[in-house]
N, C-alpha and C positions, 0 to 999 in steps of 0.2 A: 533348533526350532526358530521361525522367523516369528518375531512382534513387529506387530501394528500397534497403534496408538489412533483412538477412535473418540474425537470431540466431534460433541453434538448437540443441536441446542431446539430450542420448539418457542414460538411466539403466539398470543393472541390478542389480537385490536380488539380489546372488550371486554375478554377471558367472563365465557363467552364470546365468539366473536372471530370475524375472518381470521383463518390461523394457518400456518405452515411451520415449516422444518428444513434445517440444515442439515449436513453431516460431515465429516471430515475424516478422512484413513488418509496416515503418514505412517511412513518407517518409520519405526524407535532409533534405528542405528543414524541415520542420515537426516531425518525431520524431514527429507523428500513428501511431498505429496503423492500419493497415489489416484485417491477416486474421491472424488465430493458428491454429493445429493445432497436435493430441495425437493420441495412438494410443498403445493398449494391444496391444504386439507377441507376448505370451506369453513362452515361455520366449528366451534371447536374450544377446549379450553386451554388455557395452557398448559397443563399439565400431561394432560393428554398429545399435546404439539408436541412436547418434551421425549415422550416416550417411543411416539412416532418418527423421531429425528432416532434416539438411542438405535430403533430397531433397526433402520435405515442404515447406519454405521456399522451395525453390525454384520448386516445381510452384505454390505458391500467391502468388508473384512472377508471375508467368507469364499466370497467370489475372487478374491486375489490368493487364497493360499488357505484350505477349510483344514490345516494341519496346524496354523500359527496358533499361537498366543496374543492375548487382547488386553490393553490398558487403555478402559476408560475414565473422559477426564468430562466432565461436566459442571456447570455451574448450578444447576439443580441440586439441591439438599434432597431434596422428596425423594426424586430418584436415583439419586447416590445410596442412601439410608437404605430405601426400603429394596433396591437389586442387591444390594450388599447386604442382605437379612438383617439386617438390624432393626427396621420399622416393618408392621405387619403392614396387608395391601388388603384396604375392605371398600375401594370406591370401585363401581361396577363397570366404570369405562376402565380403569388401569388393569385392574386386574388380568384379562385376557392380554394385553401389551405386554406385562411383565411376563407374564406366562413365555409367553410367543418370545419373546428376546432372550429366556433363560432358554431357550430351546435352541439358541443358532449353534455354540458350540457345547461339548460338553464341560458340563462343571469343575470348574480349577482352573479354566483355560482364560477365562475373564476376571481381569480385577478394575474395581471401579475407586477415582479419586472426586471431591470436591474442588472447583477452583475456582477464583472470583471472577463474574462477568467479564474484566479488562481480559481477562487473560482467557477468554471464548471466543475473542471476537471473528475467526476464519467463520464458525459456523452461527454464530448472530447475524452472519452479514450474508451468509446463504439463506436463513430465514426467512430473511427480510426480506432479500429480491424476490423468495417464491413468494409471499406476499403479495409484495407489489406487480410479481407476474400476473395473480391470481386477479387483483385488480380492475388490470387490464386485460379480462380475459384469457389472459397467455398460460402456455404452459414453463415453468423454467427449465432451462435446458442450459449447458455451461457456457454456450457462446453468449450469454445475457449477463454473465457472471463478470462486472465490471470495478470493481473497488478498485484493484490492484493488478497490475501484472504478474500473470503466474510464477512461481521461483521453480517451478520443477525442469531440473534438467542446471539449472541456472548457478550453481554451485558457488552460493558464496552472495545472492542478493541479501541485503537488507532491507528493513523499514522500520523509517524512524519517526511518531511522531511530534508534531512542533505547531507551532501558532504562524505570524506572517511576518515580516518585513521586507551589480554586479560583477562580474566576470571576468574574463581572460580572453588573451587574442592565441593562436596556433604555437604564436614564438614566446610566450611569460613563464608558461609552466616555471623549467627549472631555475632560470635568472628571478623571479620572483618568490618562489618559496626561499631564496637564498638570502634575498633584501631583506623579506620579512623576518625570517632571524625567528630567535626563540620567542619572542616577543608575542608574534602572531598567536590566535586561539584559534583554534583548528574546529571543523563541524563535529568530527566524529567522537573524540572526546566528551563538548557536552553533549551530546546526543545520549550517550553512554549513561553521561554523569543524569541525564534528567530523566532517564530510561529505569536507572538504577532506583534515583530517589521516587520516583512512581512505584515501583516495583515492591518499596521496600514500606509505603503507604498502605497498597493494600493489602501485605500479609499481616502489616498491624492492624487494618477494620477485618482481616480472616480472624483475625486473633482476639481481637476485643469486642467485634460487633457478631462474628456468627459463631466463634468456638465455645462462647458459655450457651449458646440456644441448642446447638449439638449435643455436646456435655450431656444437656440436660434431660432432652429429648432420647438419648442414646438409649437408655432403658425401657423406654416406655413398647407397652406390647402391642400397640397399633399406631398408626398414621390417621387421627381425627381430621374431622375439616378445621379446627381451629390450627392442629398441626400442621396441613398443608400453607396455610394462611401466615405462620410464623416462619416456616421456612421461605417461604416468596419475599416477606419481608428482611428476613437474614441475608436474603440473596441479593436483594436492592443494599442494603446498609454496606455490603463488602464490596461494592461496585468500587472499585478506582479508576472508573473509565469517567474524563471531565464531564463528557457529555452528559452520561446518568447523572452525575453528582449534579449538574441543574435542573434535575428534576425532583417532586417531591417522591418520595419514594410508599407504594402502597401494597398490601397483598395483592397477588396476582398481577401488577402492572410492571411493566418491565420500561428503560428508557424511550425516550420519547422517537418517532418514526423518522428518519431523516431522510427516507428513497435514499435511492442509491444516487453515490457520490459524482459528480464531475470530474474522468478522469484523463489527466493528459499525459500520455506517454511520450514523452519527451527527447527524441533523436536527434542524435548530431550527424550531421552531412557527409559523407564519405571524402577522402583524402584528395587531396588536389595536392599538383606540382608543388606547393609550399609549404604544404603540412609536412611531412618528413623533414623539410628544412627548420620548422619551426618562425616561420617569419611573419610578425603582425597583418592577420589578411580578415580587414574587416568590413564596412562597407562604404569607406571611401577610397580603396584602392581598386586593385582592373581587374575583379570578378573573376576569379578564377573558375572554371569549370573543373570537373572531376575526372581526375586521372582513371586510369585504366587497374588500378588495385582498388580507387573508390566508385567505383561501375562495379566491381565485384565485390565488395563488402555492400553496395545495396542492395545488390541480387540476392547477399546470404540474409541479409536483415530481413526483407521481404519473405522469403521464404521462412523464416523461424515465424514472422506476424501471422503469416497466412494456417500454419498451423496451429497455432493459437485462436485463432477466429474471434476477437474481442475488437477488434479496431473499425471503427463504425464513422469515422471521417477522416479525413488528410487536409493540415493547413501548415502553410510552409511560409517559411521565410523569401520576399523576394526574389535574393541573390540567385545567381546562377548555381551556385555546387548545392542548394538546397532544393532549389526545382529540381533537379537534377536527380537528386538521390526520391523526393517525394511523387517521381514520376515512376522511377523502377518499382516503389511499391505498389503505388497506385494502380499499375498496370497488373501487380501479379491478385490484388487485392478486388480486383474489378472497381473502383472507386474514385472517382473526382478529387482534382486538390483544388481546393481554395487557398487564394494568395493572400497573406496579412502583410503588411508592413510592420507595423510593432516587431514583428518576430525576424526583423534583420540583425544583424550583429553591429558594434559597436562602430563606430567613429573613428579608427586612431590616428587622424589628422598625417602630418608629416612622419609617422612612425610607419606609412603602409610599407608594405613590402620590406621592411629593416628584420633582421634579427632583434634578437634584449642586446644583447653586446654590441652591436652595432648603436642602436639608439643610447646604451650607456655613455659609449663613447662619443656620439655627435651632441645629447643633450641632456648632459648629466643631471643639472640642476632641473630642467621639465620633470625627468624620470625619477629622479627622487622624491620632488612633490607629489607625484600621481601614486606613489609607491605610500606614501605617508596620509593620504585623503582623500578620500573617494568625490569629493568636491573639484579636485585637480582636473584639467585638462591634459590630453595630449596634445604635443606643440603641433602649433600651427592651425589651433580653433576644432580639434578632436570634442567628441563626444565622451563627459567623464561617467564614472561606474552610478556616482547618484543617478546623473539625468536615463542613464542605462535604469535603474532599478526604477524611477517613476515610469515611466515609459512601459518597461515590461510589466510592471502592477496596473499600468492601466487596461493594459492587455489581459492580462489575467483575468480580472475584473470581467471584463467584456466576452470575452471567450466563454467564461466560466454561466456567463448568465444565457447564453444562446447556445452550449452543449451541454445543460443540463442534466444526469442523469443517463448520459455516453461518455463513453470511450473514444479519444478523441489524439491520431498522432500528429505531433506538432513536429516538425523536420526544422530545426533551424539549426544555431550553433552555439557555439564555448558560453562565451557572456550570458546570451539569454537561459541558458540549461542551468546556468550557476546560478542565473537570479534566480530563478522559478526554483531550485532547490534553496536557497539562503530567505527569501518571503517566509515559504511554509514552514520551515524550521525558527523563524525570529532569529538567526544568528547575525552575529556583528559584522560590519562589513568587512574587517578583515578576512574573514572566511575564505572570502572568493581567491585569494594568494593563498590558501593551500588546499583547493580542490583541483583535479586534472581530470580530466575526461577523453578517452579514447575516442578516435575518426571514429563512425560508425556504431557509437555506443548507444544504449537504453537506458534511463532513466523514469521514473512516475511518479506523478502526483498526483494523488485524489483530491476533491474539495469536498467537505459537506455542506450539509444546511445550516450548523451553527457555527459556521467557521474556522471550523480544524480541517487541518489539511494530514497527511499521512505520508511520505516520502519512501519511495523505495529504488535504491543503488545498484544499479549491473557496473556502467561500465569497463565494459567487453563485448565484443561480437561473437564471441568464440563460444557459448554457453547456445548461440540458433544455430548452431553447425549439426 
C-alpha cells in the first residue's frame, strides 16, 4: 500500500480575520513532493483555516492514490487532539470540517502527529502566499509559489538555514580544497551541526513547553474555548523557528507576516572552452563564449525553469558565457535580461587563463597568500575574495530591495554563487575553498523581511533532464 505524508497548516490576520490555507502530500518513501494547495478563505478564524488546509491535504491525497495510507503531521494541537478522538468537537464551525475530513478515506487509513511550527514550514509558507494572494485580489495558484525552488524530481537538493556574511575561479576547485588541507571548515558540516542544534531546541520547548498542556488536556471530554486558546499558545511556546521566537507569543496569533520572500535562483553559466580545462577565467581575461556542450546545458536548464513556471525576471552577469547562457533561457521563458555588473566574476589579475598548477608554479608565494586571506590579491592587481564578498552584498542588498517578493534568476558565476551562498549562511571565509559548483548548475536563496535568508543546494543539471 502507498503512504503519503500530508502537512498542513491554516492562518488568520486577526483570528478573525483574512485567513487562508496551505497543504502539502509527499511520499513517506522518498519525501518527493507530490501536490501542494492554498486557498484564500476570506474572512475566517484560525482554526477553522486549519481544518480547511487538513481537508485540503487530504482531498489531494485522495486524488493521487484513494487506496494509500495517510500520515498526518500538523502543528495544530486542537486538530491533532480532537481528529485523533481524543478532545471532543462542540464549536459549530469545526464540527462539519472534521466531519467532512473523517470522511475522505475510511477509518484506520489516517494517522495524525503534532509537530512544532519550525518543522510546518512548506505549508505555513503556502498559507501565507494564499493570503497575500487573497490580498491582492489574486487567486493562488503554484506558479506564485516562490520561497524556494522546488526539489521534486531534484534528488538530493538541500536547504539550509543561516544568517549573512567569496569564491572560486573554473581552475581552484581541486588545487584549492588540497591547500586548504584539514584545516578548512567546510559549509555543510556546520549547516548540519546548526540544523541539528535547532532541531534538538525545539523538541526540548515539544517537551517542556507543550507536552505537560497535552498530558493534561488528554483526558478532558471536550475541547473548551479556553482549551482552544491554551493550545494556540502551546503552539506559539514550541515554535523553534527564530522568526516566531521574536515575537510575543498570544492565543490565536501566529508569527508575524513577512510576504513572501525575495528569491534568487542562482545559475552558473554553461561551459566554455576552459571550463573542462579548469583554468582561471574570470573577468579580466578574453571572455570566453560558450562552447557547444554549454549551448546545450542552457537549452536543458531553460527547459527544467520553464516547467517550473516560478522565474519571474532574468539578470545576468556582464561577461559573455553569462549573457550567453541568460539569453537561451530568456528566450524559452519569453523574458527580458537585465544586465548587472556586481554579478561579474572575480579579478584574477595575472592568473587569467593559468591552471592552479601552472600559477603554483609561476607564483607560489602570491597563491599561497590568497590561499591563507581572503584580503590577498591575485598577482598582478587581481580582485581579492573580500572585495568579491563587499561587492556581491552590495548587490544583494540592492537586488533584494527592487525584486521584492519574486523570483528572480540571476545567471552569473563560481565566486558570485559562492558568496551569495556563504552571506546567507554566515559561514567563514574559508568555506568558499570547499564549495564546487557544476557548469550549468542551480542554486537558491530566499531573503525575508527579518533577515533570514534560507539556502537551498542542486548543483547538477541532470535533476531538469
Amino acid at each position: 500500500m502507498r503512504e503519503f505524508v500530508v502537512e498542513a497548516d491554516g492562518g488568520s490576520r486577526g483570528n478573525p480575520g483574512p485567513a487562508g490555507y496551505g497543504a502539502v502530500v509527499s511520499d513517506a518513501a522518498t519525501g518527493e513532493t507530490l501536490a501542494e494547495a492554498a486557498e484564500y478563505l476570506g474572512v475566517a478564524t484560525n482554526n477553522v483555516a486549519e481544518y480547511r488546509g487538513l481537508l485540503a491535504g487530504l482531498r489531494a491525497a485522495r486524488e493521487l492514490d484513494p487506496s494509500a495510507s495517510v500520515h498526518v503531521r500538523m502543528d495544530s494541537k486542537l486538530v491533532v487532539e480532537q481528529m485523533s478522538g481524543r478532545w471532543k468537537i462542540k464549536h459549530p464551525d469545526m464540527k462539519p470540517l472534521a466531519a467532512e475530513a473523517a470522511r475522505v478515506f475510511p477509518p484506520g487509513r489516517v494517522t495524525y502527529e503534532w509537530i512544532p511550527r519550525a518543522s510546518n514550514k512548506h505549508a505555513d509558507r503556502l498559507a501565507n502566499e494564499a493570503m497575500d494572494a487573497g490580498a491582492r485580489g489574486e487567486r493562488w495558484s503554484p506558479s506564485t509559489s516562490t520561497a524556494e525552488l522546488d526539489t521534486a524530481g531534484a534528488g538530493g537538493g538541500r536547504t539550509v538555514r543561516g544568517g549573512r556574511a567569496g569564491g572560486e575561479a573554473e581552475a581552484g576547485a581541486g588545487g584549492r580544497r588540497a591547500a586548504a588541507g584539514a584545516a578548512a571548515r567546510t559549509v555543510e558540516p556546520a549547516g548540519q551541526g546548526a540544523g541539528a542544534a535547532e532541531d534538538e531546541r525545539v523538541a526540548q520547548a515539544a517537551r517542556t513547553g507543550a507536552g505537560t498542556a497535552t498530558g493534561a488536556r488528554a483526558s478532558a471530554p471536550a475541547a473548551t474555548t479556553a482549551d482552544v486558546a491554551a493550545a494556540d499558545a502551546a503552539d506559539a511556546s514550541a515554535d523553534g523557528d527564530v522568526r516566531a521566537a521574536r515575537t510575543v507569543a498570544s492565543p490565536g496569533w501566529g508569527p508575524p507576516d513577512l510576504g513572501a520572500p525575495a528569491t534568487f535562483v542562482l545559475l552558473r553559466h554553461g561551459e566554455t572552452p576552459l571550463t573542462p580545462q579548469k583554468r582561471f577565467s574570470g573577468s579580466g581575461g578574453s571572455d570566453p563564449s560558450l562552447s557547444a556542450v554549454g549551448r546545450e546545458q542552457a537549452a536543458r536548464v531553460a527547459e527544467g525553469l520553464a516547467r517550473r513556471g516560478t522565474v519571474q525576471a532574468i539578470v545576468a552577469s556582464p561577461l559573455a558565457r553569462t549573457r550567453e547562457t541568460a539569453a537561451v533561457v530568456a528566450a524559452r521563458l519569453g523574458l527580458e535580461v537585465t544586465v548587472d555588473e556586481g554579478l561579474r566574476e572575480t579579478d584574477f589579475g595575472a592568473w587569467e587563463g593559468l591552471t592552479f598548477a601552472e600559477v603554483r608554479e609561476r607564483y607560489p608565494d602570491d597563491l599561497n597568500a590568497w590561499l591563507a586571506s581572503p584580503e590577498a590579491e591575485p598577482t598582478g592587481g587581481g580582485e581579492s575574495f573580500a572585495a568579491t564578498g563587499a561587492r556581491i552584498a552590495a548587490t544583494r542588498d540592492r537586488l533584494v530591495a527592487a525584486y521584492a517578493g519574486r523570483t528572480v534568476l540571476l545567471v552569473t558565476h563560481v565566486t558570485p554563487i559562492k558568496t551569495f551562498v556563504q552571506l546567507a549562511l554566515g559561514a567563514p571565509p574559508e568555506s568558499l575553498f570547499r564549495m564546487e559548483l557544476s557548469a550549468a548548475s542551480l542554486s537558491a536563496v530566499a531573503y525575508y523581511a527579518d533577515g533570514g535568508a534560507s539556502v537551498r543546494l542542486f548543483n547538477e543539471t541532470s535533476h531538469l533532464r
